[in-house]
Steps between C-alpha positions, in 0.01 A plus 500: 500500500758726606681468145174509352501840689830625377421404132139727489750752647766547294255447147302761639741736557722406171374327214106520536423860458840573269384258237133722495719815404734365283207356279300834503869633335595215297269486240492704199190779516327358222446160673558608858118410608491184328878403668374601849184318464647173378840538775221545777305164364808335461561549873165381611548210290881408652337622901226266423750181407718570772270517737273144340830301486730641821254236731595216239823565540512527862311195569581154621304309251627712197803734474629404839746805491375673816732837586714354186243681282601845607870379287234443195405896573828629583625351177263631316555838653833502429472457102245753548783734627720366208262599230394811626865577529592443152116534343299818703681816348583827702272713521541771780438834424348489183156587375298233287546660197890450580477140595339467163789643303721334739337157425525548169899615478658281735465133658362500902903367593642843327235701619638651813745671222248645272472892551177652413539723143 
């Protein structure tokens, strides 16, 4: 319970509400609505499974893995980090219209470089 505890923590504080701003940015105006509406039914969807097959996982008569399952989640976590690492681009201090230009001139892993014109 208690790791259960940290875990609700540290997502809330970190990873849950900067994924909700960097999709509002990350998508191009033109198809910003339709991104943000299919990123926040894509995270229903993946809450949903996670939360169906974490008691399968955890229980005797199925998965068996017990607190083992929270090295399923920090695994996962940690590509998470990877990707966004090398996949999100930077984009701090920029308006939309910027990240749009940016998007288009450079790759997300140069993007910290790109200088607003």
């Amino acid at each position: 319970i208690v790791f259960t505890c940290f875990y609700i923590f540290f997502f809330a504080s970190t990873w849950g509400p900067a994924a909700w701003v960097v999709i509002g940015e990350i998508f191009p105006l033109p198809i910003r609505a339709k991104g943000v509406a299919l990123s926040t039914a894509s995270n229903w969807f993946w809450n949903f499974i996670i939360g169906f097959i974490t008691p399968y996982m955890v229980d005797e008569s199925y998965g068996n893995l017990k607190a083992k399952v929270f090295f399923v989640w920090g695994a996962t976590c940690s590509a998470c980090v990877v990707s966004a690492y090398f996949l999100v681009p930077e984009t701090k201090g920029l308006s939309l219209e910027q990240v749009d230009r940016m998007l288009e001139e450079t790759t997300p892993r140069t993007s910290s470089k790109w200088v607003p014109h």
